[in-house]
C-alpha positions as CSV (number, residue, x, y, z in Angstrom):
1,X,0.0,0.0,0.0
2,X,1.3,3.3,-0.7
3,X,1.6,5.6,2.0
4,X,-1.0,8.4,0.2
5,X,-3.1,5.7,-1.4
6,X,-6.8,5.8,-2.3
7,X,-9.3,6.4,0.3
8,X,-10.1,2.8,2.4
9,X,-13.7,1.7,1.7
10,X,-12.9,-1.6,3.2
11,X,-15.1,-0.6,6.4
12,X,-18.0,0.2,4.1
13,X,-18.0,-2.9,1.6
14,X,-17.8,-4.6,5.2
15,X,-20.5,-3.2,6.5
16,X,-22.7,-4.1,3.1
17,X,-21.7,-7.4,3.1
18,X,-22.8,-7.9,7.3
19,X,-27.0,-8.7,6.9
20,X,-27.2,-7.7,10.8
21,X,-25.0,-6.4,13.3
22,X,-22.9,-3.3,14.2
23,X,-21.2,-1.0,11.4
24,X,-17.8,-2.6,10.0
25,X,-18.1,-6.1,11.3
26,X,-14.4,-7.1,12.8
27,X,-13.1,-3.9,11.7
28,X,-11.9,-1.3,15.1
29,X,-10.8,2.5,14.8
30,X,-7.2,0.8,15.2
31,X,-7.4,-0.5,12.1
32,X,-5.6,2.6,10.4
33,X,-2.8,3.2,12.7
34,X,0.7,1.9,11.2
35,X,2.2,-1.0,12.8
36,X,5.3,0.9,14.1
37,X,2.7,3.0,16.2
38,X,0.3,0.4,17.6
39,X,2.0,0.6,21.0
40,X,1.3,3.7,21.5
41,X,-2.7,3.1,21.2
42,X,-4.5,1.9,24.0
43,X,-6.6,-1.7,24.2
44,X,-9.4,0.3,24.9
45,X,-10.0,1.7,21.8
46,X,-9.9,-1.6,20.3
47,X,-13.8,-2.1,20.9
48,X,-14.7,1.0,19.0
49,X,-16.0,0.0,14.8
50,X,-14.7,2.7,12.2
51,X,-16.5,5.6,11.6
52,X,-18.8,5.3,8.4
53,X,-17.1,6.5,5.3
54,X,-19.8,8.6,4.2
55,X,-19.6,11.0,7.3
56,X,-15.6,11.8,6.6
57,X,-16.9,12.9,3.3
58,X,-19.2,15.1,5.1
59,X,-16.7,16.2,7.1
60,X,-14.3,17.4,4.9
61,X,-17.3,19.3,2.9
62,X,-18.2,21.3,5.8
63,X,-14.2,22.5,6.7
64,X,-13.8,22.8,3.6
65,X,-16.6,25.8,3.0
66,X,-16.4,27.0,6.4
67,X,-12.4,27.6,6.2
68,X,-13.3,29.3,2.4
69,X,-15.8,31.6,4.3
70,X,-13.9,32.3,7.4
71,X,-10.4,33.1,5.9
72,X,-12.6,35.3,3.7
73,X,-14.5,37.0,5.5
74,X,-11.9,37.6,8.4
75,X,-9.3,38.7,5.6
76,X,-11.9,41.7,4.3
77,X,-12.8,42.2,8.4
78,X,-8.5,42.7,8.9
79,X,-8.2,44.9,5.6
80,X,-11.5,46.9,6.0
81,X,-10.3,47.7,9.5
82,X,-6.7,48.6,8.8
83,X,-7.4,50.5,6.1
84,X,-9.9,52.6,8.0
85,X,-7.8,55.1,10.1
86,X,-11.8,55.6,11.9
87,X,-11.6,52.8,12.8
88,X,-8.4,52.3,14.3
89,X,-9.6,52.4,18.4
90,X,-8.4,50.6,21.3
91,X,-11.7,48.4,21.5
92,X,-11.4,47.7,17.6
93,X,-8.2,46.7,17.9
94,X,-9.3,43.1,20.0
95,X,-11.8,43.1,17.0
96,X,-8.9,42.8,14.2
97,X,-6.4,40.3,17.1
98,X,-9.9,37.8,16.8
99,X,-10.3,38.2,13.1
100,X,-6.4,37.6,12.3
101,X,-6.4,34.7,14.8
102,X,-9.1,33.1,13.2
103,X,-7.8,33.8,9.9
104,X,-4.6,32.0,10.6
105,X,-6.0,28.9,12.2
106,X,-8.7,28.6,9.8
107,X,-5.5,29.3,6.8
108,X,-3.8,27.0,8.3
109,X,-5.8,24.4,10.0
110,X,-8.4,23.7,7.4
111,X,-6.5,22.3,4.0
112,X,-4.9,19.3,6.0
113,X,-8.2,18.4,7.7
114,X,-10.1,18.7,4.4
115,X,-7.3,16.2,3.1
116,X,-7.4,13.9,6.3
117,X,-10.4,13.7,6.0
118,X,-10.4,12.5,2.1
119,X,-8.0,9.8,3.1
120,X,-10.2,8.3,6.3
121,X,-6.5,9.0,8.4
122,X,-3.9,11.5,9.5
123,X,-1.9,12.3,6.2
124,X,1.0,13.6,8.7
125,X,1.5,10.0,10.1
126,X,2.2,8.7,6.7
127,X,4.6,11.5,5.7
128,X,6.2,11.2,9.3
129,X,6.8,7.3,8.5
130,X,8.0,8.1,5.0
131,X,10.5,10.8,6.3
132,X,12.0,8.1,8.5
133,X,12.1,5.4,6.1
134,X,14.4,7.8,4.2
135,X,16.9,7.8,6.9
């Protein structure tokens, strides 16, 4: 398997193929965690089943437009207020230090989860193992 592969249906063809029972049928949220990480996951989380595909889909959708909106409209709120020399008061100013936190954690933050979220795992695990495989 390569490390950014397709996204794993394997939970959902499981689930299809179960007539009764709980989602994902032997399948557990450990599933997905590399074998050189395993001891760092605890047995409890071994009874859990995986997470339906169909919601990380919806996941990613809704990051996805509300880290467009928000880096957006929290860029116009930063410009708009520093180019506004009216608007440049002391109680504006913890207006434009919300809006330009927002819009760097929403800059930052949404793209990777929007792709995380496309391949059902953390991306940054796989490129973490890759960067040591190199070494």
């Amino acid at each position: 398997m390569s490390a950014m592969g397709e996204p794993n249906f394997a939970a959902w063809t499981a689930q299809r193929v179960m007539s009764a029972g709980a989602f994902g049928g032997n399948y557990t949220v450990v599933d997905k965690v590399p074998p050189e990480m395993l001891y760092l996951v605890d047995h409890h989380w071994y009874q859990y089943p995986p997470m339906n595909p169909l919601w990380h889909g919806i996941l990613g959708f809704v990051i996805g437009i509300l880290g467009c909106i928000s880096v957006a409209g929290n860029g116009m709120v930063v410009y708009i207020f520093s180019s506004t020399k009216s608007l440049r008061t002391p109680s504006n100013l913890l207006v434009v230090n919300l809006a330009f936190s927002d819009f760097a954690m929403m800059f930052t933050m949404s793209p990777p989860m929007v792709i995380n979220c496309y391949y059902e795992t953390w991306v940054l695990v796989y490129s973490w193992r890759l960067r040591r495989q190199g070494e």
